[in-house]
KELOLO-902677 format. One record per residue (C-alpha): residue number from 1; residue in one letter; x, y, z. Coordinates in Angstrom, 2 decimals, always signed. Each point is the difference from the previous one (the first is absolute). Layout:
BEGIN
+-----+---+---------+---------+---------+
!   k ! r !       u !       v !       w !
+-----+---+---------+---------+---------+
! NUM ! A !       X !       Y !       Z !
...
+-----+---+---------+---------+---------+
//
This chain:
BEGIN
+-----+---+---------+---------+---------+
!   k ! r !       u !       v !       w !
+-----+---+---------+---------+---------+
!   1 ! X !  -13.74 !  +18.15 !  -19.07 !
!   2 ! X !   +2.40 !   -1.17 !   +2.91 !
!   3 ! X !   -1.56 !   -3.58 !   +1.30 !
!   4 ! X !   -0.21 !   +0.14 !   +4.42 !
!   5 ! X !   +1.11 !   -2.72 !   +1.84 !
!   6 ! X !   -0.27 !   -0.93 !   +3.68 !
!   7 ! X !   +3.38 !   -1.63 !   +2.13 !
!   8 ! X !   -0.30 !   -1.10 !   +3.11 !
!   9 ! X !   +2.75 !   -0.35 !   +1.95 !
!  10 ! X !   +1.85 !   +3.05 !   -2.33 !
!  11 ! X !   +1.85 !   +2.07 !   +2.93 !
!  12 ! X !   +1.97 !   -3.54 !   +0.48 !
!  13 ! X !   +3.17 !   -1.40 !   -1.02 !
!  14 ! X !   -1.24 !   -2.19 !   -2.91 !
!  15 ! X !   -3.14 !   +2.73 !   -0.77 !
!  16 ! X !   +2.23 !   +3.26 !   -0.39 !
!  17 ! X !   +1.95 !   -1.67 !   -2.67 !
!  18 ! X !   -3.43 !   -1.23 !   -2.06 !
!  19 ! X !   -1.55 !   +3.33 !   +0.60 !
!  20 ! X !   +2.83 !   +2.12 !   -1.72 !
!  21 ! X !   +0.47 !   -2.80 !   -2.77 !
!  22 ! X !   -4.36 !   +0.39 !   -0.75 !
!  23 ! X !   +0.73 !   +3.77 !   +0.73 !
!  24 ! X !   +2.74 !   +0.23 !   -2.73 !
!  25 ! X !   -2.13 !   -1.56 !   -2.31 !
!  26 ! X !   -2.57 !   +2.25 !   +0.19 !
!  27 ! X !   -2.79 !   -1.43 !   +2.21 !
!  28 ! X !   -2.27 !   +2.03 !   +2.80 !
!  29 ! X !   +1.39 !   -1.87 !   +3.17 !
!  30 ! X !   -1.76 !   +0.26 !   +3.14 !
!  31 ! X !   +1.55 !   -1.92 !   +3.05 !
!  32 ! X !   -2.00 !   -1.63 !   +2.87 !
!  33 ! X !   +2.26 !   -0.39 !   +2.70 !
!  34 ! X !   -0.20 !   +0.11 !   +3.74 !
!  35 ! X !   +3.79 !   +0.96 !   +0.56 !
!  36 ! X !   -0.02 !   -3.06 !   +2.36 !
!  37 ! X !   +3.27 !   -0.73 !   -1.71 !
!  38 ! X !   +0.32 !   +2.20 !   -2.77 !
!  39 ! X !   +1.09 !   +3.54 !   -0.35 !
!  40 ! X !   -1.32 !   +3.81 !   -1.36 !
!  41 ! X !   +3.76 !   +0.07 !   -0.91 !
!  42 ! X !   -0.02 !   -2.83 !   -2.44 !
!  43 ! X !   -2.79 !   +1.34 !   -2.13 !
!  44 ! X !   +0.32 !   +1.87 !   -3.69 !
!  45 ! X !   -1.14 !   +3.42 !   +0.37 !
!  46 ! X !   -3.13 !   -0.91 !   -2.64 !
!  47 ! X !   -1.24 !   -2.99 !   +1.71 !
!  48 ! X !   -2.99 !   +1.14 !   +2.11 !
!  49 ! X !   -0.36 !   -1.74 !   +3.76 !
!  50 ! X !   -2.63 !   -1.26 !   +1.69 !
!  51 ! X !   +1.03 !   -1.03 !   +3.68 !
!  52 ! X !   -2.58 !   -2.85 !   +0.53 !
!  53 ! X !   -0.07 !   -3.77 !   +1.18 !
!  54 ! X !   -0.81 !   -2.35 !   -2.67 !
!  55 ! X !   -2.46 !   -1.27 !   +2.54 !
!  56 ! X !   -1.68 !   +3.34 !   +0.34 !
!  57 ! X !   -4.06 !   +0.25 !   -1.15 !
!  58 ! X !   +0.58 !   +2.94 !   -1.82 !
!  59 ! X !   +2.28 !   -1.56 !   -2.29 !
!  60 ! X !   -2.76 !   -0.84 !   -2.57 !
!  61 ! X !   -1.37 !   +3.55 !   +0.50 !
!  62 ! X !   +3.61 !   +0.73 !   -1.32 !
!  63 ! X !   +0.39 !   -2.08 !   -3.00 !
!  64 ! X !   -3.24 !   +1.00 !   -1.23 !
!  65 ! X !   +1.03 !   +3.85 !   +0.03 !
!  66 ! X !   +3.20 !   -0.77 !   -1.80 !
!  67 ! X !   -1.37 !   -2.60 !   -2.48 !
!  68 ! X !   +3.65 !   -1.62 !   -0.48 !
!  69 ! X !   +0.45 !   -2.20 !   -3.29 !
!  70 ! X !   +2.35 !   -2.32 !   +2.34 !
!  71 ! X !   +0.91 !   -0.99 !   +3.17 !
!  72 ! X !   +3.79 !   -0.79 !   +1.51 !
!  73 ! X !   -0.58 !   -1.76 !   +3.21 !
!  74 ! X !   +3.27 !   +0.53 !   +1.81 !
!  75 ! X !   -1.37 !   +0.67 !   +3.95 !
!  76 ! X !   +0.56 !   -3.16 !   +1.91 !
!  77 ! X !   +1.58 !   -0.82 !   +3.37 !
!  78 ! X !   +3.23 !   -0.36 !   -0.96 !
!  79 ! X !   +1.92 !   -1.89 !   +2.44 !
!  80 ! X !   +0.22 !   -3.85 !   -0.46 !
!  81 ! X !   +1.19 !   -0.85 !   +3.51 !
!  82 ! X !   -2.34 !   +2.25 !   +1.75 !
!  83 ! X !   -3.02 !   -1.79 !   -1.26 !
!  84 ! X !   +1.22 !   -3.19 !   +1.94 !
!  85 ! X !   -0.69 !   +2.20 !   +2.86 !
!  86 ! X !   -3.17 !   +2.04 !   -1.01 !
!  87 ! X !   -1.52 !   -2.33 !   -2.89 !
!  88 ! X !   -3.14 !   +1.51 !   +1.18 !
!  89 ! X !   +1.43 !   +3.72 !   -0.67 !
!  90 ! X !   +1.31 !   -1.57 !   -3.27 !
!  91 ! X !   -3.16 !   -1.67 !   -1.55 !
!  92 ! X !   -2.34 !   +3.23 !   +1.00 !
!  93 ! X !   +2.42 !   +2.28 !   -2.33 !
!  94 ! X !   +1.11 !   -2.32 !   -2.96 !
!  95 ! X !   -3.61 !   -1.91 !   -0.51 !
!  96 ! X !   -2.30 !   +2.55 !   +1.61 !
!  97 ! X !   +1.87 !   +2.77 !   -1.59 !
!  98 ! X !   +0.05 !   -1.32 !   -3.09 !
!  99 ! X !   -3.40 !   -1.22 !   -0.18 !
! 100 ! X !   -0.75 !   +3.77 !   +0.76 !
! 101 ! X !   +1.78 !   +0.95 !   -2.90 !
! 102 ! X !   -1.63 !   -2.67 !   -2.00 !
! 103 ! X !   -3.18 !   +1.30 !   +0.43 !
! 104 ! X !   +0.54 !   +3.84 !   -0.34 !
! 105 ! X !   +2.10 !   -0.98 !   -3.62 !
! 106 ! X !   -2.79 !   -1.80 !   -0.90 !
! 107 ! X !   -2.80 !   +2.24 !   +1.05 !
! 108 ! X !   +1.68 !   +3.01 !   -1.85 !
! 109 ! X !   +0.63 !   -1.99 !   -2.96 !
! 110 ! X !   +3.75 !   -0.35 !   +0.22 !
! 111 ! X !   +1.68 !   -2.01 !   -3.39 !
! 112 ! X !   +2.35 !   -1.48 !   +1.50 !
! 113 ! X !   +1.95 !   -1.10 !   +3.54 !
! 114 ! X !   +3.61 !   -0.65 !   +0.60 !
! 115 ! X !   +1.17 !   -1.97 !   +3.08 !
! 116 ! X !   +2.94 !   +0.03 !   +1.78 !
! 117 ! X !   +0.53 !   -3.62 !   +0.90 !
! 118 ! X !   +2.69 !   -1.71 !   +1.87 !
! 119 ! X !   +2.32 !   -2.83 !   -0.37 !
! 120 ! X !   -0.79 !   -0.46 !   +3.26 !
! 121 ! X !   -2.94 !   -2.56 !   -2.11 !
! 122 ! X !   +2.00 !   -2.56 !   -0.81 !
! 123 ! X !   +1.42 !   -0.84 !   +3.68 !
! 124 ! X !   +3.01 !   -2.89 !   -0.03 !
! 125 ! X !   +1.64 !   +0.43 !   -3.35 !
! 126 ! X !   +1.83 !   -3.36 !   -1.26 !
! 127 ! X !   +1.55 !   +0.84 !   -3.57 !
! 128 ! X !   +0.20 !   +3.87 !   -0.96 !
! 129 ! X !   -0.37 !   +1.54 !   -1.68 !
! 130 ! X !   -4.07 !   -1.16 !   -0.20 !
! 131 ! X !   -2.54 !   +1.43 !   -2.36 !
! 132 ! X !   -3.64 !   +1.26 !   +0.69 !
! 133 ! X !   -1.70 !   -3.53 !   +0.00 !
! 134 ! X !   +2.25 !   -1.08 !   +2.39 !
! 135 ! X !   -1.57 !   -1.83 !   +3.59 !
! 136 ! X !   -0.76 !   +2.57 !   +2.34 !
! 137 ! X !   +0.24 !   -0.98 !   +4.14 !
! 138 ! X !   +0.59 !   +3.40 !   +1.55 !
! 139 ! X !   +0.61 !   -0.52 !   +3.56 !
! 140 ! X !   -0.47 !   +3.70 !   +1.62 !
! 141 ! X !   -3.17 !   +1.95 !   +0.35 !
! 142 ! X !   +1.56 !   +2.82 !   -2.50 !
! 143 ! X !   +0.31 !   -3.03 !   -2.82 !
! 144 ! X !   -3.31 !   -1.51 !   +0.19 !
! 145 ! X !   -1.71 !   +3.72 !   -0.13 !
! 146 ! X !   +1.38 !   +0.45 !   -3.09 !
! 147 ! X !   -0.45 !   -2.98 !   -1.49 !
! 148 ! X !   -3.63 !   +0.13 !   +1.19 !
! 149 ! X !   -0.77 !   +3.49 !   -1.38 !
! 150 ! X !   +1.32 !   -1.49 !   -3.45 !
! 151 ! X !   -3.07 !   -2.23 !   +0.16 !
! 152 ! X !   -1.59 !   +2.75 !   +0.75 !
! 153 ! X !   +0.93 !   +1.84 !   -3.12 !
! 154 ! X !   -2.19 !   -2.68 !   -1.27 !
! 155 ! X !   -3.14 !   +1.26 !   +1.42 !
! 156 ! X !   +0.90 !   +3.28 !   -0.80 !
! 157 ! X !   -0.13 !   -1.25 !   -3.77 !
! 158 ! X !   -3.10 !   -1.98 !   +0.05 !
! 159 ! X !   -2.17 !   +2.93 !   +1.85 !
! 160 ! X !   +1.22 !   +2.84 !   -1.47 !
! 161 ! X !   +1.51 !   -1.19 !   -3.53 !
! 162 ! X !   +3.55 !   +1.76 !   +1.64 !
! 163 ! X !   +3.57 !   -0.80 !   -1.51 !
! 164 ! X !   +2.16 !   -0.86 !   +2.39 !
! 165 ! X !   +3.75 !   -0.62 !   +0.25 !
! 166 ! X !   +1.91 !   -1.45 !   +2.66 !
! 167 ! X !   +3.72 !   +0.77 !   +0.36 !
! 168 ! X !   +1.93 !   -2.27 !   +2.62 !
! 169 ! X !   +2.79 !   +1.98 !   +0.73 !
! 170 ! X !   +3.45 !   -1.52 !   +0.83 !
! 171 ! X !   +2.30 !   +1.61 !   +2.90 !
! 172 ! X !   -0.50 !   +4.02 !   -1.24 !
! 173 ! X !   +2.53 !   +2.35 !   +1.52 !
! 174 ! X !   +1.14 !   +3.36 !   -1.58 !
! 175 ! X !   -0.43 !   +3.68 !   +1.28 !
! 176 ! X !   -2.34 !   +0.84 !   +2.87 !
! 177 ! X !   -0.12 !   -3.20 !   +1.40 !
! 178 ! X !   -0.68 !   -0.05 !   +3.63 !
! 179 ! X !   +1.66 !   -2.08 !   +2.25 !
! 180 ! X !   -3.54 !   -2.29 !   +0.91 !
! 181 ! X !   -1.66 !   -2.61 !   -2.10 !
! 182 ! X !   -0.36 !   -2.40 !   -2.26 !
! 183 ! X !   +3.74 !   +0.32 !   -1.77 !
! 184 ! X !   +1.89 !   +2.49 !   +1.88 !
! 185 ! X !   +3.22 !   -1.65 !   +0.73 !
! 186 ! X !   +2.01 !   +2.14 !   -2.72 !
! 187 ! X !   -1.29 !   +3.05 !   +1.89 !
! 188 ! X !   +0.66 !   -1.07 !   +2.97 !
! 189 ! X !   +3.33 !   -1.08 !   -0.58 !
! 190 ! X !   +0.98 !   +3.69 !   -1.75 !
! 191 ! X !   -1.72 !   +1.69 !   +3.11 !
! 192 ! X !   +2.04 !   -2.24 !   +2.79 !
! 193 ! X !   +3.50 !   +0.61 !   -2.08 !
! 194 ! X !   -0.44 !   +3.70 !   -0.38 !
! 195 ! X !   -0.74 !   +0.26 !   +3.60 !
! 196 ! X !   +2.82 !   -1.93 !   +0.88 !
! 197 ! X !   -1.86 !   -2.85 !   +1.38 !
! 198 ! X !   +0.18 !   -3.62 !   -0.24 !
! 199 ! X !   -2.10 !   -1.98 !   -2.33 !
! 200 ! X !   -1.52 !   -2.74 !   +0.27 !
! 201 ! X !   -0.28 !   -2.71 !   -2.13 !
! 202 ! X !   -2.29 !   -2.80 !   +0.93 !
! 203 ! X !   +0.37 !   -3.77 !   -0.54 !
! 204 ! X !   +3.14 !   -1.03 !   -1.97 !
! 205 ! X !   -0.19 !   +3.06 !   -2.83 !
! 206 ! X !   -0.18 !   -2.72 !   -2.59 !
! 207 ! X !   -3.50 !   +0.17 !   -0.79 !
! 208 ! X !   -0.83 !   +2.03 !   -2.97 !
! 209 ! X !   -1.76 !   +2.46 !   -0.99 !
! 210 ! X !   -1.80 !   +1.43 !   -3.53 !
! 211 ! X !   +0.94 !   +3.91 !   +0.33 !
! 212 ! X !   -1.75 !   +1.73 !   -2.68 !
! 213 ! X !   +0.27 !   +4.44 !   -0.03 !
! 214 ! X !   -2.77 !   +2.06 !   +0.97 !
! 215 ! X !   -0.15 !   +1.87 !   -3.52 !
! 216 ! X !   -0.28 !   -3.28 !   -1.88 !
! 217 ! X !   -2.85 !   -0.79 !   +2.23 !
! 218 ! X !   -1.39 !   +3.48 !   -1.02 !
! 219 ! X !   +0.29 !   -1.09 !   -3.41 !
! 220 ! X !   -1.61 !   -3.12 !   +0.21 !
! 221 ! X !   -2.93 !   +1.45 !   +1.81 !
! 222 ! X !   -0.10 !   +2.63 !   -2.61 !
! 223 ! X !   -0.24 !   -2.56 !   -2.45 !
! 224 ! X !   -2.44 !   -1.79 !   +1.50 !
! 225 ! X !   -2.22 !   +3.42 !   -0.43 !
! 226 ! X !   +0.37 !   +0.22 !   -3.27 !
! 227 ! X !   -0.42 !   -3.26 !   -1.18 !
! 228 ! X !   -2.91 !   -0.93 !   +2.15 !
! 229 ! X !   +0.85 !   -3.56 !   -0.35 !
! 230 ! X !   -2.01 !   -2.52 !   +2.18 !
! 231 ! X !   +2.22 !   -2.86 !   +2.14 !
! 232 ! X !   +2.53 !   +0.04 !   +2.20 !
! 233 ! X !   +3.72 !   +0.32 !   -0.59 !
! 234 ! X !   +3.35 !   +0.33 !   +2.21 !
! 235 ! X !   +1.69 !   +3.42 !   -0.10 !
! 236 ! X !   +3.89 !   -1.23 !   +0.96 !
! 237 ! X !   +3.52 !   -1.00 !   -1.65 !
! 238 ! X !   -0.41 !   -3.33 !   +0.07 !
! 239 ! X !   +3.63 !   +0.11 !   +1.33 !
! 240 ! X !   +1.45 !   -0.94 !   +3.72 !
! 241 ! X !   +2.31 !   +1.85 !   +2.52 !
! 242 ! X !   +0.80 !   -1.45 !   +3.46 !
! 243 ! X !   -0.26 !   +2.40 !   +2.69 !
! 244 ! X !   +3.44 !   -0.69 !   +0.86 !
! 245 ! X !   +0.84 !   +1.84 !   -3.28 !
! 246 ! X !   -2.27 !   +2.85 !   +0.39 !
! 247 ! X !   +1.97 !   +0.94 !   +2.84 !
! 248 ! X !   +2.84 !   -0.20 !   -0.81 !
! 249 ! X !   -0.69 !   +1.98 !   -3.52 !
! 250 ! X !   -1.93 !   +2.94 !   +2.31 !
! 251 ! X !   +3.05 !   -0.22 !   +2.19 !
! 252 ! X !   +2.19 !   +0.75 !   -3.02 !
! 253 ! X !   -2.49 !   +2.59 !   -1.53 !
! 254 ! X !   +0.29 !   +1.84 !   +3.46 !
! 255 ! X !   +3.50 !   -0.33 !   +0.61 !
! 256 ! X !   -0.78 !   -2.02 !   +3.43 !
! 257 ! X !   +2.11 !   -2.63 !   +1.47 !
! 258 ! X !   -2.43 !   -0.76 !   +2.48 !
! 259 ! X !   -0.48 !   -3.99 !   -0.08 !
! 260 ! X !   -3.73 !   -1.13 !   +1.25 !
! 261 ! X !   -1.10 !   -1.84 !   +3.17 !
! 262 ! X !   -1.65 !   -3.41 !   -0.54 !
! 263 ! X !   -3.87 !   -0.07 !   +1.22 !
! 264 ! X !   -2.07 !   -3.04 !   +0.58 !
! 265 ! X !   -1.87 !   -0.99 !   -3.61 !
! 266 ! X !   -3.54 !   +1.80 !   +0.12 !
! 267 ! X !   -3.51 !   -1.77 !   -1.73 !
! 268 ! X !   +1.28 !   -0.42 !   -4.16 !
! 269 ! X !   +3.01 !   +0.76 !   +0.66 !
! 270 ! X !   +1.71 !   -2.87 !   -1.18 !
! 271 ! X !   -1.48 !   -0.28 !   -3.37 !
! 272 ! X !   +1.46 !   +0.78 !   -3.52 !
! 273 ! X !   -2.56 !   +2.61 !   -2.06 !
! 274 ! X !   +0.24 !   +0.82 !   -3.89 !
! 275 ! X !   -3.17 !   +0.69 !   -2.41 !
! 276 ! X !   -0.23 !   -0.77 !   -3.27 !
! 277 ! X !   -0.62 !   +3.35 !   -1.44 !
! 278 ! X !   -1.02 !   -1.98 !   -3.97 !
! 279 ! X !   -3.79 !   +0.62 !   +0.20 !
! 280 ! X !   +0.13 !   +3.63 !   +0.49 !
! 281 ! X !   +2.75 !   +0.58 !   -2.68 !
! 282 ! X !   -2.14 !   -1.88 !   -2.26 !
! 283 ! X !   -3.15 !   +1.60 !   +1.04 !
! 284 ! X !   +0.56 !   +3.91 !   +1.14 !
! 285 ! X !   +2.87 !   +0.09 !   -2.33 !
! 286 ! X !   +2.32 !   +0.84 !   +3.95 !
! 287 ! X !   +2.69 !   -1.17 !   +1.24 !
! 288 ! X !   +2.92 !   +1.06 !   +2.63 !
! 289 ! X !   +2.75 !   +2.30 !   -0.99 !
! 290 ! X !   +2.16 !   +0.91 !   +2.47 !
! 291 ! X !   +2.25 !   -2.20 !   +1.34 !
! 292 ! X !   +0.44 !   -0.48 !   +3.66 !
! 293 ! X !   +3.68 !   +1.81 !   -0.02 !
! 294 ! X !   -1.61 !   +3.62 !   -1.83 !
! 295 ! X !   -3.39 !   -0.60 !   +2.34 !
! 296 ! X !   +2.28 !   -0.48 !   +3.69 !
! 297 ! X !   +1.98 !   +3.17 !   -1.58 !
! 298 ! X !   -3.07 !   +1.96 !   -0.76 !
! 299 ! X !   -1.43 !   -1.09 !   +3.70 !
! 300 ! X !   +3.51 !   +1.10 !   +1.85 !
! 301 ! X !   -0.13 !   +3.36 !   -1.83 !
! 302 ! X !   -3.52 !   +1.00 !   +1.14 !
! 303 ! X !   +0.57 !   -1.10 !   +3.51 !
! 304 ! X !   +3.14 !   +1.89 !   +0.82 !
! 305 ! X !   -2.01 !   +2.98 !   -1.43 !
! 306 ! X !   -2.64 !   -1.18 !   +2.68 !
! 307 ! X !   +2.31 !   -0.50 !   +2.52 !
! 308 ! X !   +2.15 !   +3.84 !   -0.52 !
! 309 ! X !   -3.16 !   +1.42 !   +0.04 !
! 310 ! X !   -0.73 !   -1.92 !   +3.55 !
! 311 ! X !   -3.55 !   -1.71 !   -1.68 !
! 312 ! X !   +0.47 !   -3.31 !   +1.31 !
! 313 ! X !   -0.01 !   -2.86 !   -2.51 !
! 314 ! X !   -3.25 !   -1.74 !   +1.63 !
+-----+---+---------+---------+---------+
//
């Protein structure tokens, strides 16, 4: 008998791609999503959607019904600069939220929870790329939430005997990424050039990046599932790509000769960002396959579908 499972966040960027991966491997997937950011269009014609907040009291209501073996907690605010602004807005979605979801798993009797973390944990990085056990001094509101609701996986362990696992994800980008968030700047650069708009690159372009594609993400999460593993491991390539060479290789992929505006350096900015990806090759057997060049290919192709079929890359 086909095993349910519950994703938040699944009508997203990140979510769509773990709920056709769980999907194609044979799993009841119902999606709790509030289309705040995500999309009807992304989802797999099986998954099953529930538009609801995370924070919402009938959630546990929900969870109870479905009885889902596991949990893939995806819904979050997304954007990292926004929560300077609205840390507020940012705390009441990724700890409130979360704790919501906390309780319902545990209340229905979920197996296990997987968490999307951040890299956004660590804060200033000084050698990359740096493994799990690494000092962690995030520095935005968006960081420390999700380092905070990793100690909170701890709770969820000692009250309700849950497996956890918590996935810091490196700078994600693939199709369906909006233009908004956390790690957007590959999207945004694809939606300024085929516009025919100026991009802007912030800061010098030298700092660097971890890029890792949206279906090895899926994978990993997917993994994750399976296994059931308890801990915490980074999901990225362990490799690093200035953003002055992103551009110019989306440039290339999109035939553009556009050359980008400089823009004042923004919070983090300036800092240089590679994972060690080790503990979760050792651990969920994962690691990520597709190299930037095939993933920035794979990303141009879908958005000048998107963009013929005027659906706006955001």
């Amino acid at each position: 008998m086909a095993k349910t499972i519950i994703v938040t966040g699944g009508a997203g960027f990140i979510g769509s791609h773990v709920v056709d991966r769980l999907i194609g491997r044979g799993y009841i997937v119902h999606v709790i999503d509030n289309l705040s950011s995500g999309s009807r269009g992304n989802l797999h014609q099986k998954a099953k959607l529930h538009v609801m907040d995370i924070r919402s009291d009938r959630l546990p209501t929900l969870f109870r019904r479905l009885r889902p073996v596991a949990v893939v907690h995806l819904a979050a605010h997304i954007d990292l600069r926004a929560s300077y602004l609205t840390p507020q807005f940012d705390a009441d979605v990724n700890l409130l939220g979360g704790l919501n979801v906390i309780e319902a798993a545990g209340a229905a009797g979920v197996e296990h929870l997987t968490f999307a973390s951040s890299a956004a944990v660590y804060g200033y990085v000084r050698r990359p790329p740096i493994a799990e056990d690494a000092p962690k001094f995030p520095s935005s509101p968006y960081g420390i939430a999700k380092l905070s609701f990793e100690h909170y996986l701890d709770f969820a362990r000692e009250k309700y005997g849950l497996k956890a696992t918590a996935l810091r994800f490196a700078n994600v980008y693939g199709p369906r990424q909006t233009i908004v968030g956390e790690a957007g700047v590959v999207a945004i650069f694809i939606n300024r050039l085929l516009n025919g708009e100026i991009p802007v690159v912030n800061g010098t372009g030298r700092q660097t990046r971890d890029f890792v594609f949206v279906g090895d993400v899926a994978d990993a999460v997917a993994a994750s599932v399976s296994h059931q593993v308890d801990g915490i491991f980074n999901v990225s390539t362990g490799r690093q790509t200035s953003v002055n060479d992103l551009y110019r290789s989306l440039a290339v992929a999109l035939g553009s000769g556009i050359k980008p505006q400089r823009g004042p350096a923004k919070p983090g900015d300036d800092m240089n960002l590679a994972l060690d990806p080790t503990l979760a090759k050792k651990k969920l057997n994962w690691q990520a396959k597709v190299n930037l060049s095939d993933g920035l290919g794979a990303t141009v192709h879908w958005a000048r579908l998107a963009f013929r079929s005027r659906r706006p890359v955001r």
